[in-house]
N, CA, C and O atoms as a Tinker XYZ file with bonds, in Angstrom:
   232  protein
     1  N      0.851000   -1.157000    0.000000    73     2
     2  CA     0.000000    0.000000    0.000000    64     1     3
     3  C      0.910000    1.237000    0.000000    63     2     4     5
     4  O      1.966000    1.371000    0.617000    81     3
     5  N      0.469000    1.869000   -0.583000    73     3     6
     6  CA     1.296000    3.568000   -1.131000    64     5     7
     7  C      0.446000    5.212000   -0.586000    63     6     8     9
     8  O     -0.432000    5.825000   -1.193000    81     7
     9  N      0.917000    5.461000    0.362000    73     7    10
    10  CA     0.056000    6.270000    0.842000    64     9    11
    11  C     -0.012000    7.196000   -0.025000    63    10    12    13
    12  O      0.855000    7.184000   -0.899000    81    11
    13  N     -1.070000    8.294000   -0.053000    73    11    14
    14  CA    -1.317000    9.353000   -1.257000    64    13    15
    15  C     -0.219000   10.373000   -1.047000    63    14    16    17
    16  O      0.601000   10.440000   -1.963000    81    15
    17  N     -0.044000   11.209000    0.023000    73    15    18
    18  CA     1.480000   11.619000    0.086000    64    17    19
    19  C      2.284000   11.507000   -0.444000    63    18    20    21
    20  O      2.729000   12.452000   -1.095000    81    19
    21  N      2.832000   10.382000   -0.432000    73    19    22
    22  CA     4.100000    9.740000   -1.742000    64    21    23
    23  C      4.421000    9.309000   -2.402000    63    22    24    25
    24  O      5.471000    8.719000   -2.656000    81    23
    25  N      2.882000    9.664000   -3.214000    73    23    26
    26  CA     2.612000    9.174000   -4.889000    64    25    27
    27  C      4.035000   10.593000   -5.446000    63    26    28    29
    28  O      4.313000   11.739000   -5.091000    81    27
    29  N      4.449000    9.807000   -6.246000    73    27    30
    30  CA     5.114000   10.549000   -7.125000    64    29    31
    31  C      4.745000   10.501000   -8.383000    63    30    32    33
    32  O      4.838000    9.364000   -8.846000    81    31
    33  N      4.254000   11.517000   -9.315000    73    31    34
    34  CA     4.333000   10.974000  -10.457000    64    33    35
    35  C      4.572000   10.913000  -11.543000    63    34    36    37
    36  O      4.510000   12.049000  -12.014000    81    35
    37  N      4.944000    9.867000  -12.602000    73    35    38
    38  CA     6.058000   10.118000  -13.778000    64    37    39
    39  C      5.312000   10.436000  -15.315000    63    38    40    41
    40  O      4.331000    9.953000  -15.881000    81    39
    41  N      6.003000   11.178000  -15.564000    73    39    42
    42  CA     5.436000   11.514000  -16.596000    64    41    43
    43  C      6.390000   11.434000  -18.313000    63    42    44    45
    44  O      7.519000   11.893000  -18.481000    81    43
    45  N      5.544000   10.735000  -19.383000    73    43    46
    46  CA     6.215000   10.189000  -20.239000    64    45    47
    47  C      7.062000   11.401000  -21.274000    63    46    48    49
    48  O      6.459000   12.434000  -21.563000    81    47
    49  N      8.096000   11.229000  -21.643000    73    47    50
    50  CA     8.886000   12.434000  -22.252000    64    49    51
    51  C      8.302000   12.911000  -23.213000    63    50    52    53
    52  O      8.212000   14.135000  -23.316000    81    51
    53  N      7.609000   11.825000  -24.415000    73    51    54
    54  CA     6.757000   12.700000  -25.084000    64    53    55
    55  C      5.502000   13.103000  -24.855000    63    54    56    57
    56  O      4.973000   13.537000  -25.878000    81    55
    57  N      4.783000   13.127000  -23.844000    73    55    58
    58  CA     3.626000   13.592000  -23.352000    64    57    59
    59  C      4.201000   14.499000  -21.745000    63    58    60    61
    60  O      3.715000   13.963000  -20.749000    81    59
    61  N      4.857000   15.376000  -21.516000    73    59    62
    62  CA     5.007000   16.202000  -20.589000    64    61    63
    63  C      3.439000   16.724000  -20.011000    63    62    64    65
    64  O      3.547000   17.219000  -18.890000    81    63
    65  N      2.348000   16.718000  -20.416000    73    63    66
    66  CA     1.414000   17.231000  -20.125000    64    65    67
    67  C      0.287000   15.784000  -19.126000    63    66    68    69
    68  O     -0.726000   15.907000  -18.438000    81    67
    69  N      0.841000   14.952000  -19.388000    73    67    70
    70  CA    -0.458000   13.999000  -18.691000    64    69    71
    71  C      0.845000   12.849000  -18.026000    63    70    72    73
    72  O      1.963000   12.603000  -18.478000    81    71
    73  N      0.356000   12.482000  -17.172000    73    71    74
    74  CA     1.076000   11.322000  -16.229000    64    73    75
    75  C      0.982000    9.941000  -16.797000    63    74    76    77
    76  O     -0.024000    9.496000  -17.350000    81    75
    77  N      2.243000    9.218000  -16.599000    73    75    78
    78  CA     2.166000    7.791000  -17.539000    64    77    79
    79  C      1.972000    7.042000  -16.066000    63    78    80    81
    80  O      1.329000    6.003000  -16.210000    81    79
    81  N      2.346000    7.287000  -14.730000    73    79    82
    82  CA     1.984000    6.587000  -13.764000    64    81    83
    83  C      2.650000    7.380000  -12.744000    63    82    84    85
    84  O      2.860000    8.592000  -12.776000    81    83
    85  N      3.072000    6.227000  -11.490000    73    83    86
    86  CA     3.868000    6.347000  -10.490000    64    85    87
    87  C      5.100000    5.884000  -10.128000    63    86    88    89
    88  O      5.519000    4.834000  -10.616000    81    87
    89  N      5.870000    6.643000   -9.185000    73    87    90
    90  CA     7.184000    6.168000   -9.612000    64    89    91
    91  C      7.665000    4.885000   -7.992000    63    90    92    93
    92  O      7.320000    5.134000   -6.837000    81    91
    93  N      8.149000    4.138000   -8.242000    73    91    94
    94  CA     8.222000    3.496000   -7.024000    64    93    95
    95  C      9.197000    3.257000   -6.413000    63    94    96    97
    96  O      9.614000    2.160000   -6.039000    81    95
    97  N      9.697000    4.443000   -6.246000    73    95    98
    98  CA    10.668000    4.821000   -5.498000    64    97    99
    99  C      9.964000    5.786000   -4.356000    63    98   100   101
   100  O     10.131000    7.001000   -4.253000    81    99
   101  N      8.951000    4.758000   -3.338000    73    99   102
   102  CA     8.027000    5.502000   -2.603000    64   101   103
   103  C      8.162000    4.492000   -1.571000    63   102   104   105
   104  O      8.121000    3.290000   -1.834000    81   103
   105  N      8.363000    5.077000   -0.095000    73   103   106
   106  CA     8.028000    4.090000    0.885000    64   105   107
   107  C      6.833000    3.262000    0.765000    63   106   108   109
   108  O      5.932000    3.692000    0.045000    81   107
   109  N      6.662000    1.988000    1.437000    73   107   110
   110  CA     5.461000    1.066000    1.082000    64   109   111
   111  C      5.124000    0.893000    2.691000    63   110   112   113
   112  O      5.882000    0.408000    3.532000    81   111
   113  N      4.272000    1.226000    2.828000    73   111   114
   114  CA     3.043000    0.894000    3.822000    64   113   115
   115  C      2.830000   -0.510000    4.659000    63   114   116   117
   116  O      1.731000   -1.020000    4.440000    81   115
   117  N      3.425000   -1.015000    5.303000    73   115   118
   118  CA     3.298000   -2.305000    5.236000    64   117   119
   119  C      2.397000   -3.044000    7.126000    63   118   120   121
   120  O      2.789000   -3.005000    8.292000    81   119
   121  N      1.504000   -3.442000    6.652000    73   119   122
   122  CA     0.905000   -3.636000    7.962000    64   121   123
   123  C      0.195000   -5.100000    8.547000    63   122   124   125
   124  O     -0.826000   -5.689000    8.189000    81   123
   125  N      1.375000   -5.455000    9.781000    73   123   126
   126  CA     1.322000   -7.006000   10.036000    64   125   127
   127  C      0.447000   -6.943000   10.941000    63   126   128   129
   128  O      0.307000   -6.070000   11.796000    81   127
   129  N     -0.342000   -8.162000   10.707000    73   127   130
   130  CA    -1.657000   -8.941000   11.495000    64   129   131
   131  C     -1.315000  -10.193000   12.308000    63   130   132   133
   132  O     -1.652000  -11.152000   11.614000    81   131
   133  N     -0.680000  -10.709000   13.729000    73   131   134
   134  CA    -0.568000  -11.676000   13.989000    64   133   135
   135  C     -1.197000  -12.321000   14.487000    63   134   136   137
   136  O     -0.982000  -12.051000   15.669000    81   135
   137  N     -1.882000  -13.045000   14.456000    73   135   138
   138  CA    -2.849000  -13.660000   15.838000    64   137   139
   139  C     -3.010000  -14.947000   15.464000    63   138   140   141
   140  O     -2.660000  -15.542000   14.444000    81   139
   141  N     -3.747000  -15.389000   16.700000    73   139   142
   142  CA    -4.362000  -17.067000   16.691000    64   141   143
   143  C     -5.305000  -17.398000   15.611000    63   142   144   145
   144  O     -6.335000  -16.728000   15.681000    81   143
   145  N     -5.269000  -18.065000   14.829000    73   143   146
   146  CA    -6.249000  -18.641000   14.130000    64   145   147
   147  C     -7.016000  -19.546000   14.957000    63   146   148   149
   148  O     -6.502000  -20.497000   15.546000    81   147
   149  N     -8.574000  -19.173000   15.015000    73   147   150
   150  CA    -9.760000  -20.025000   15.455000    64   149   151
   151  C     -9.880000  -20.540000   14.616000    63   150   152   153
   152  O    -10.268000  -20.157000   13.512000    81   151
   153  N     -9.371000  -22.159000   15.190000    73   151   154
   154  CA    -9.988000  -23.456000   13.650000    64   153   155
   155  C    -11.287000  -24.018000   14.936000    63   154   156   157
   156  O    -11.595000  -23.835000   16.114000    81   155
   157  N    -11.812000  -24.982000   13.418000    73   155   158
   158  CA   -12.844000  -26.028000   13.839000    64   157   159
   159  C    -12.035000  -27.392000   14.334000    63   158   160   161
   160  O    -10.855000  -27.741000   14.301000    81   159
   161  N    -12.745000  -27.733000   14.606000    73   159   162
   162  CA   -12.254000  -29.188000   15.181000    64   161   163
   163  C    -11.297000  -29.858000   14.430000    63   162   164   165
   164  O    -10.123000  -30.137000   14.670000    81   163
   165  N    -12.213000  -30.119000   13.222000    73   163   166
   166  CA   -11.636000  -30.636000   12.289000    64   165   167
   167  C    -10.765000  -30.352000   11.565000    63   166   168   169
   168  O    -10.334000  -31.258000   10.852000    81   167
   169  N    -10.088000  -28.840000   11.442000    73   167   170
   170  CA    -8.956000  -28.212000   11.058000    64   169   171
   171  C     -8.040000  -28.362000   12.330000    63   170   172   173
   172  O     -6.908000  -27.949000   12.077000    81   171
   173  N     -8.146000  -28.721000   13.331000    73   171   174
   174  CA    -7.081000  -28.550000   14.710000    64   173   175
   175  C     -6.977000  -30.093000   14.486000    63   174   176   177
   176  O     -5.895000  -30.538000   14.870000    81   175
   177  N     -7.827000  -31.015000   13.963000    73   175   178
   178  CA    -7.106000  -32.545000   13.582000    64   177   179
   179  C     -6.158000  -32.693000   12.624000    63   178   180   181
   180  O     -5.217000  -33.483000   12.539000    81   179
   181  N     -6.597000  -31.687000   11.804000    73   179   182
   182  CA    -5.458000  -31.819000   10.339000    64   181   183
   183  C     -4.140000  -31.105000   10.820000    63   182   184   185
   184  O     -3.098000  -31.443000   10.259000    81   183
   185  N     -4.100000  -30.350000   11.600000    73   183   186
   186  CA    -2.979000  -29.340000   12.202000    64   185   187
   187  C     -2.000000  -30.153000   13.040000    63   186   188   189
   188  O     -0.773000  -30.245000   13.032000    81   187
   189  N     -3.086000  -30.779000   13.855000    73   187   190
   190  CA    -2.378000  -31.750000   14.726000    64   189   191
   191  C     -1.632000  -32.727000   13.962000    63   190   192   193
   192  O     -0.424000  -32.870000   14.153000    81   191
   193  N     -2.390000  -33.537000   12.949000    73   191   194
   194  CA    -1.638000  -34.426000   11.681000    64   193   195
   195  C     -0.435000  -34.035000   10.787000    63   194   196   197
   196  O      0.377000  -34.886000   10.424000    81   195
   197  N     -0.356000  -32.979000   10.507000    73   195   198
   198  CA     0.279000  -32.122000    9.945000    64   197   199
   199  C      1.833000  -31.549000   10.890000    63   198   200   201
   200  O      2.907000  -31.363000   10.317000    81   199
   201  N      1.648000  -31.376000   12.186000    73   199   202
   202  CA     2.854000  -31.124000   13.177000    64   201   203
   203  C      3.190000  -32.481000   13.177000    63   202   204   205
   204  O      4.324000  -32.738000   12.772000    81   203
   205  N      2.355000  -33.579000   13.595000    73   203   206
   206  CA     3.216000  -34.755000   13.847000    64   205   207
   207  C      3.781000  -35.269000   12.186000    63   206   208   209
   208  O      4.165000  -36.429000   12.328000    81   207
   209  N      3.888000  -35.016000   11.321000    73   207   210
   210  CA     4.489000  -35.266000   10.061000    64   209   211
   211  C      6.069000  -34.994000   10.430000    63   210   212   213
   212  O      7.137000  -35.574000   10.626000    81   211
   213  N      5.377000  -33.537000   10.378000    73   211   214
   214  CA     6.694000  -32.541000   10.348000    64   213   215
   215  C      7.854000  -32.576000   11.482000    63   214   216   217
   216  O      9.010000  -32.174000   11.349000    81   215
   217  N      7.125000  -33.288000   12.886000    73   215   218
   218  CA     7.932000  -33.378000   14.231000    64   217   219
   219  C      8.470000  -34.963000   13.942000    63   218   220   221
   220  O      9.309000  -35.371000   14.745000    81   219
   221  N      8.172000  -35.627000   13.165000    73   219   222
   222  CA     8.563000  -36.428000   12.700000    64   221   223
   223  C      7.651000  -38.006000   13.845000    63   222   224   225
   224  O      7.963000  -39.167000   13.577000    81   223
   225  N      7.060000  -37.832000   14.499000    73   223   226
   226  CA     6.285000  -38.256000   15.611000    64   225   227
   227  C      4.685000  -38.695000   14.996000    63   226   228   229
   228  O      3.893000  -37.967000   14.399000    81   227
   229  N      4.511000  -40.441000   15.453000    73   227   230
   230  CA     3.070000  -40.674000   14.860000    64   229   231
   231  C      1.716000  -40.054000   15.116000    63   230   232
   232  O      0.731000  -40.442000   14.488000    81   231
């Protein structure tokens, strides 16, 4: 995400009058979500199946 602030924008050499886009050389916005996933039962069986694969454990 590119906040409107630091849109820059480029414009093509033979059209000086209208914008060909943005330039992205713009900080990026970046926004982390961590949390618990609420599974169903039946997804916390496959999860569970799935760690013991990987833990190497039946």
């Amino acid at each position: 995400m590119i906040h409107t602030r630091n849109y820059r924008l480029v414009f093509a050499p033979d059209r000086p009058d209208a914008p060909s886009g943005i330039t992205l050389d713009v900080p990026v916005l970046r926004r982390r979500v961590l949390r618990t996933a609420q599974l169903t039962a039946a997804q916390e069986h496959l999860m569970d199946l799935v760690r013991g694969l990987l833990d190497g454990t039946p």
